[in-house]
Kinemage of the C-alpha trace (Angstrom):
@kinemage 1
@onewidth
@group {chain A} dominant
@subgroup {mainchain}
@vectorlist {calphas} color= white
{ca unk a 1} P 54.944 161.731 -102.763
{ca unk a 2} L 51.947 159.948 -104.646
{ca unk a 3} L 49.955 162.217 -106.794
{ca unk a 4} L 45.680 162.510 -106.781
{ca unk a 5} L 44.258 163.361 -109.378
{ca unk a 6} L 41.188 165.699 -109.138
{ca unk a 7} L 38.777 165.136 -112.338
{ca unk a 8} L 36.163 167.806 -112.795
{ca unk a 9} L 34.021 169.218 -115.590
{ca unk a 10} L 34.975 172.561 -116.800
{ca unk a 11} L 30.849 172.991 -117.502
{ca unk a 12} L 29.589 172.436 -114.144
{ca unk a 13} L 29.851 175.044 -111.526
{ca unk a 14} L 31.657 173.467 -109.169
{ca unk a 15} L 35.556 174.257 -109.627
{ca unk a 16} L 35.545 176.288 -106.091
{ca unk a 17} L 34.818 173.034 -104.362
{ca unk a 18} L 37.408 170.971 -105.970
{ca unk a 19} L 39.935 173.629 -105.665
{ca unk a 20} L 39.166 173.525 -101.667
{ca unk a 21} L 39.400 169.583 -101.783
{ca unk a 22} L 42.573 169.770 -103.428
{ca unk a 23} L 43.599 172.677 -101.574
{ca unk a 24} L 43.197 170.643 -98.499
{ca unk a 25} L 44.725 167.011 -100.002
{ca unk a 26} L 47.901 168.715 -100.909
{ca unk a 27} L 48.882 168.144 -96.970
{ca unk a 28} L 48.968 164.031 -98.164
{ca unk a 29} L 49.299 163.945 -101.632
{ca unk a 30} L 50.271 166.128 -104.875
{ca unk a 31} L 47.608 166.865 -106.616
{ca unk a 32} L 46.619 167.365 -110.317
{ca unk a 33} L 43.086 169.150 -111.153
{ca unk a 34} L 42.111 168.318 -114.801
{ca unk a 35} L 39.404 168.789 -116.681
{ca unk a 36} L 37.365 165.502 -117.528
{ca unk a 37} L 36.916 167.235 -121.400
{ca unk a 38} L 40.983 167.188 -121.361
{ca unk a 39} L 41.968 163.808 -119.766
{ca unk a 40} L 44.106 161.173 -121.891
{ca unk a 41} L 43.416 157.751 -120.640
{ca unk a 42} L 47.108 157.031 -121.788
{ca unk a 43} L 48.406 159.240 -118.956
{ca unk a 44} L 46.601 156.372 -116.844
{ca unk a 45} L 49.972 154.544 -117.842
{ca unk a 46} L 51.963 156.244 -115.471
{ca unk a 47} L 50.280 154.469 -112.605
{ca unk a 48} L 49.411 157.766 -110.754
{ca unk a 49} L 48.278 157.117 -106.760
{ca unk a 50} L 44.606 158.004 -106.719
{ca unk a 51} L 42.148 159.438 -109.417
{ca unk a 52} L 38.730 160.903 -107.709
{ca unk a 53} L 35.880 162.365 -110.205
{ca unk a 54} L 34.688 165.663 -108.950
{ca unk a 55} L 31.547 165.627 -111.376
{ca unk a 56} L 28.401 163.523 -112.382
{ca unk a 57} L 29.273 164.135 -116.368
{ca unk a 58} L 27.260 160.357 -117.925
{ca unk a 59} L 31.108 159.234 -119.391
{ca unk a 60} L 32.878 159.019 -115.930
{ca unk a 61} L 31.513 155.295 -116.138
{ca unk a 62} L 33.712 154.563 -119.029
{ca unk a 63} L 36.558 156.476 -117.690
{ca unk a 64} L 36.477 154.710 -114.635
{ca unk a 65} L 36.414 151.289 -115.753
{ca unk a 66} L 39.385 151.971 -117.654
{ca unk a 67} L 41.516 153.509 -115.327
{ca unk a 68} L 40.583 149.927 -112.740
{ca unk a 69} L 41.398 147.701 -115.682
{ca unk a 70} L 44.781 150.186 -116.347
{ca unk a 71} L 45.521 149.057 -112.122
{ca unk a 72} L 44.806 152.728 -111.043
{ca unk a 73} L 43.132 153.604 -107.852
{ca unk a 74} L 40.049 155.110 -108.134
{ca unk a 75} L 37.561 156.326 -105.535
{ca unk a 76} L 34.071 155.073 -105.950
{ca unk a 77} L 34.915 152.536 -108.500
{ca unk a 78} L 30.832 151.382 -107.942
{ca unk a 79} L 30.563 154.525 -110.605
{ca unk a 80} L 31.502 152.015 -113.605
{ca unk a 81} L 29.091 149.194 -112.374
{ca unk a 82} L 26.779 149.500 -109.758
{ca unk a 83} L 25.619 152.652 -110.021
{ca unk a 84} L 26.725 153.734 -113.340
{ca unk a 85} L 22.954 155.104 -113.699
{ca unk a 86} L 19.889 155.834 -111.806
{ca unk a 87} L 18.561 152.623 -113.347
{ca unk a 88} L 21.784 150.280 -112.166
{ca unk a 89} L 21.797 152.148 -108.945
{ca unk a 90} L 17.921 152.020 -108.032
{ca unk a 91} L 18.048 148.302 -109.605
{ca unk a 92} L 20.953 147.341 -107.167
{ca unk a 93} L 19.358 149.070 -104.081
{ca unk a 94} L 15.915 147.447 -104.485
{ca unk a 95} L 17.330 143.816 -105.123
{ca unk a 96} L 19.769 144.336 -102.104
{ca unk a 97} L 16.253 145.716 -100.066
{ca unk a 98} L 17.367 148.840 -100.269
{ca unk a 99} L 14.035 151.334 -100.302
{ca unk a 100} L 14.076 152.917 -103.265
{ca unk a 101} L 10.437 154.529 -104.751
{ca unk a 102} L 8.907 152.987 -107.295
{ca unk a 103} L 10.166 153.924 -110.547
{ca unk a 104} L 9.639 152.928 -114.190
{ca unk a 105} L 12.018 152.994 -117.622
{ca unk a 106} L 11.646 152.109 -121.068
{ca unk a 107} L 13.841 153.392 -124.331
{ca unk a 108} L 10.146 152.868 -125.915
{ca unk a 109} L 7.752 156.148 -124.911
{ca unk a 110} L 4.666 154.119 -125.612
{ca unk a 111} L 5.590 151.662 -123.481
{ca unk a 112} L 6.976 154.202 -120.781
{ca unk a 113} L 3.342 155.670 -121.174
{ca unk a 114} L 1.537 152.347 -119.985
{ca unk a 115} L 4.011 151.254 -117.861
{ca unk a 116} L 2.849 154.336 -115.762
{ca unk a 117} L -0.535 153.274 -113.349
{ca unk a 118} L -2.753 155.698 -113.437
{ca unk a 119} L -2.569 155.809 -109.543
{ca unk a 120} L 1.129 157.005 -109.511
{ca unk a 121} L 1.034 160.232 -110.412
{ca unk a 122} L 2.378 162.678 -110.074
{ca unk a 123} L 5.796 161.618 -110.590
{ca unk a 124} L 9.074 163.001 -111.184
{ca unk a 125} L 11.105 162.510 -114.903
{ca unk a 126} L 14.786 162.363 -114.644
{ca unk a 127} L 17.644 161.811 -116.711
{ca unk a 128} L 18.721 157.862 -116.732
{ca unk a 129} L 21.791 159.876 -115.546
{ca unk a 130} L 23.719 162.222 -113.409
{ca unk a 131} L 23.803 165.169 -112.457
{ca unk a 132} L 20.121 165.123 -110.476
{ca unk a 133} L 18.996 168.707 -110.505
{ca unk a 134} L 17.500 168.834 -114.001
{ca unk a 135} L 14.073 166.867 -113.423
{ca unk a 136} L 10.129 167.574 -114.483
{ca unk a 137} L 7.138 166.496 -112.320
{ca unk a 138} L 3.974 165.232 -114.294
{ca unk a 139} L 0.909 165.658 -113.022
{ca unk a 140} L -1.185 163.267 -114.830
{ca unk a 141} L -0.960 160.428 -117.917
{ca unk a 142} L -2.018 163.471 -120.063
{ca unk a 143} L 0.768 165.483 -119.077
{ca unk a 144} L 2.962 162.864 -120.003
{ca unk a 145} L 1.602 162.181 -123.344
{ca unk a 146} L 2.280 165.671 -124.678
{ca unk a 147} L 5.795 165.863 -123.262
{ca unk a 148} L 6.629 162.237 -124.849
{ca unk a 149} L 4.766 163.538 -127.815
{ca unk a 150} L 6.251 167.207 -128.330
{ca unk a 151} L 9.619 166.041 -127.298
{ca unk a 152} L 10.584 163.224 -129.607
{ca unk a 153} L 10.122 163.877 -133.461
{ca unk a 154} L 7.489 161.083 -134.968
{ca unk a 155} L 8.894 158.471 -136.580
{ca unk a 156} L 12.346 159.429 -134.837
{ca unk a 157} L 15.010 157.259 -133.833
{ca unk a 158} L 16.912 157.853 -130.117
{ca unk a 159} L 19.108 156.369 -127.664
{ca unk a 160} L 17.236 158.240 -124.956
{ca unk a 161} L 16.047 155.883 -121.864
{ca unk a 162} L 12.668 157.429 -120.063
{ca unk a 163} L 13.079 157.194 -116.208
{ca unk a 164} L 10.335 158.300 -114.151
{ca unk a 165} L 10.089 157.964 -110.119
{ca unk a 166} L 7.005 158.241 -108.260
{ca unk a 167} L 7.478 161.752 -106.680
{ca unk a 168} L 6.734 162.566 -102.996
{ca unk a 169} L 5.276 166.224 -102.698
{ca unk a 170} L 7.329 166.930 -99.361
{ca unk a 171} L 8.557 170.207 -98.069
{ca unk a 172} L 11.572 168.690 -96.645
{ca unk a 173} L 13.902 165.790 -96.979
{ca unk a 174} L 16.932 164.514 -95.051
{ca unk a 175} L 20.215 165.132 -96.702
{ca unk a 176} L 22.697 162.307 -95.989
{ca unk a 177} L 26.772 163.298 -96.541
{ca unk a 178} L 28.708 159.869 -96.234
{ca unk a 179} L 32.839 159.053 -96.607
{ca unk a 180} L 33.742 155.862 -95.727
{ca unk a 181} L 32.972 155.236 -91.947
{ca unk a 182} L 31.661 158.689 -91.303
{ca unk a 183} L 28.258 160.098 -91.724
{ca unk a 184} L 26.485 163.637 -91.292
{ca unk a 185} L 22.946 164.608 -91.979
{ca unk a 186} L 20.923 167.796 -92.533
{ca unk a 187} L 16.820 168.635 -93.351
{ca unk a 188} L 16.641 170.143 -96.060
{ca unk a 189} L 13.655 172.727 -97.157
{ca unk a 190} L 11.546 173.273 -100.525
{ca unk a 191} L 11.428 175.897 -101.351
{ca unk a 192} L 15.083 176.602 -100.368
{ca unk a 193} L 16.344 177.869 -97.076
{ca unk a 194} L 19.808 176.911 -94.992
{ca unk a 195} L 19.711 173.531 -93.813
{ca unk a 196} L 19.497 172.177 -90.319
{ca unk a 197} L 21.862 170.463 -89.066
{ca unk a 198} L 20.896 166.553 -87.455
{ca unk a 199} L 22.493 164.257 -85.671
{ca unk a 200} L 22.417 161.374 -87.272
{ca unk a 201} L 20.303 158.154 -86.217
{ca unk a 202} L 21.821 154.426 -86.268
{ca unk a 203} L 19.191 153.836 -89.056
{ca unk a 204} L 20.824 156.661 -91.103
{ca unk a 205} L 24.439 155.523 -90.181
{ca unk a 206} L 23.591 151.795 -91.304
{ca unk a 207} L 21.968 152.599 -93.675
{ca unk a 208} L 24.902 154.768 -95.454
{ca unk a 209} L 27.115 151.796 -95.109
{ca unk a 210} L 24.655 149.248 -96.453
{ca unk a 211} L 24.456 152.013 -99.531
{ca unk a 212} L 28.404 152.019 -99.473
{ca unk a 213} L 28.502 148.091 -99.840
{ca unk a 214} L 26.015 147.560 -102.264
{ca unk a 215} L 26.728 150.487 -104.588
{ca unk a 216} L 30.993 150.136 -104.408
{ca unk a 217} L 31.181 153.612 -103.553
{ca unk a 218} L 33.759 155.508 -100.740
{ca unk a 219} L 31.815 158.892 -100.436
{ca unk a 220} L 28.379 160.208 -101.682
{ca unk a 221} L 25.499 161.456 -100.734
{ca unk a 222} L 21.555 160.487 -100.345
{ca unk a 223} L 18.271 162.501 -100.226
{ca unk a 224} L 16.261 160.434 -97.834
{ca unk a 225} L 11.982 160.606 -97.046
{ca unk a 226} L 10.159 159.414 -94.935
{ca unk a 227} L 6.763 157.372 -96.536
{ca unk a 228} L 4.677 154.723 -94.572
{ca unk a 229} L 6.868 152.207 -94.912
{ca unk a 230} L 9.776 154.219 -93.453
{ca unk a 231} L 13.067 155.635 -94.937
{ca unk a 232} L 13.359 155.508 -98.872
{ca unk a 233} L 15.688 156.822 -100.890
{ca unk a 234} L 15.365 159.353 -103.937
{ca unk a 235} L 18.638 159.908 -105.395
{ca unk a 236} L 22.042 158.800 -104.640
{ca unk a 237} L 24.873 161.567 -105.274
{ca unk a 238} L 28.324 160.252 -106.380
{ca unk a 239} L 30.128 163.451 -106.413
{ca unk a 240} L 28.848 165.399 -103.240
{ca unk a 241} L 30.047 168.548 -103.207
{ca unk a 242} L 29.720 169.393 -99.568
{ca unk a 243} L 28.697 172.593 -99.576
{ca unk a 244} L 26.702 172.567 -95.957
{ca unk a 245} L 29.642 170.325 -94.763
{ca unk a 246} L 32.958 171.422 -95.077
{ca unk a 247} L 34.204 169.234 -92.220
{ca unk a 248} L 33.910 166.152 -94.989
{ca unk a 249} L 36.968 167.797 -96.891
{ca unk a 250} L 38.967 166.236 -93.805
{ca unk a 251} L 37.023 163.030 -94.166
{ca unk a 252} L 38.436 163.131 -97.309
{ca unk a 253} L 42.290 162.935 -96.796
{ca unk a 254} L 41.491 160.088 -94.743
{ca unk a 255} L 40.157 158.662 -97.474
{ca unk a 256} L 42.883 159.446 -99.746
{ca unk a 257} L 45.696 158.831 -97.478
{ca unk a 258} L 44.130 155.214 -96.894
{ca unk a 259} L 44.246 154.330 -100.677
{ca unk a 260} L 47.571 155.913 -101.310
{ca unk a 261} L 49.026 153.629 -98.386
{ca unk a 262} L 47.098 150.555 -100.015
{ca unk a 263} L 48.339 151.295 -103.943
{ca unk a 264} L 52.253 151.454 -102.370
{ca unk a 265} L 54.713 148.434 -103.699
């Protein structure tokens, strides 16, 4: 039997959700769970079936592009190119006419400071990338003086890249679960309280698998809003955990199954 190979980061919380996805892909496959911090990219070698990263750590790109090269399947292989970052990914979206909002980067703060109009705040920092929950919103240009100023030493050196998106002061938002052909979607609350379930609309289901092409990816998720000029999206998840959704852990050995029968001799 072909072996999967679970990669997750023993610093996120989420090792109950791998161990149900790899409770439930042990009726297809074997499975491995290893921690990311502990994987040898020489054990690539031994051409195992399927390798799927269970976390947003910012070296899975890396990681992934070597296991490709090494003629290893690997589940959203987009991860190493397409959206390797929230910069690649909202770049690739938006030239593809994708709606993405509008956003702004620089590895310069001064610049990141004017590139800012005056008329877009308030808007939402982020890390260039994953995981999405850590984010600040700024009010104003002032705002975003003093954090460029208080966190960055003068005269300093970094490899840090500012990314900012213009933020959208909702109360709710459309969570979008997606694995290969199949497609779920709940509202979402702020402040926090269970989702509701939806069912979803053609535009969410096409728009999933225009995401899916675009982006190289097999399963993720989206946070979707609605602004005048219709459905944009905010962030795009690569490693969903599927908390609301257990029913995608099936999706998943779908998946799985499909790319074990495609890597056979």
């Amino acid at each position: 039997m072909a072996t999967t190979v679970l990669l997750y980061s023993e610093f996120e919380p989420y090792r109950e959700f791998v161990e149900c996805l790899g409770a439930k892909l042990r009726d297809v496959a074997e499975v491995s769970l290893l921690p990311i911090e502990h994987f040898v990219l020489s054990e690539a070698l031994e051409r195992r079936g399927c390798f799927v990263f269970c976390t947003n750590v910012s070296y899975c790109s890396p990681l992934v592009e070597a296991l490709v090269a090494l003629g290893n399947r690997v589940l959203n292989p987009g991860i190493a190119t397409r959206a390797r970052d929230r910069l690649t990914t909202n770049a690739w979206l938006s030239a593809r006419n994708v709606s993405v909002p509008a956003y702004w980067t620089s590895a310069n703060p001064a610049k990141f400071l004017e590139s800012v109009p005056p008329t877009a705040y308030p808007i939402v920092l982020k890390p260039l990338n994953y995981p999405k929950q850590t984010h600040l919103v700024i009010e104003n240009r002032e705002m975003l003086r003093h954090h460029l100023s208080s966190s960055r030493m003068p005269g300093s050196h970094s490899e840090a890249v500012y990314f900012a998106q213009q933020y959208n002061q909702l109360h709710e938002y459309t969570k979008v679960y997606a694995c290969a052909s199949q497609v779920a979607a709940y509202r979402k609350f702020i402040p926090f309280r269970t989702p509701e379930r939806l069912t979803p609309t053609e535009e969410i289901r096409s728009l999933a698998a225009r995401v899916a092409d675009v982006l190289d990816l097999d399963f993720f998720s989206l946070d979707l809003v609605l602004n005048p000029f219709g459905v944009s999206i905010v962030d795009v998840n690569t490693y969903p955990i599927f908390k609301f959704h257990p029913e995608a852990y099936e999706w998943m050995i779908g998946l799985v199954r499909q790319r074990l029968q495609e890597s056979l001799p």
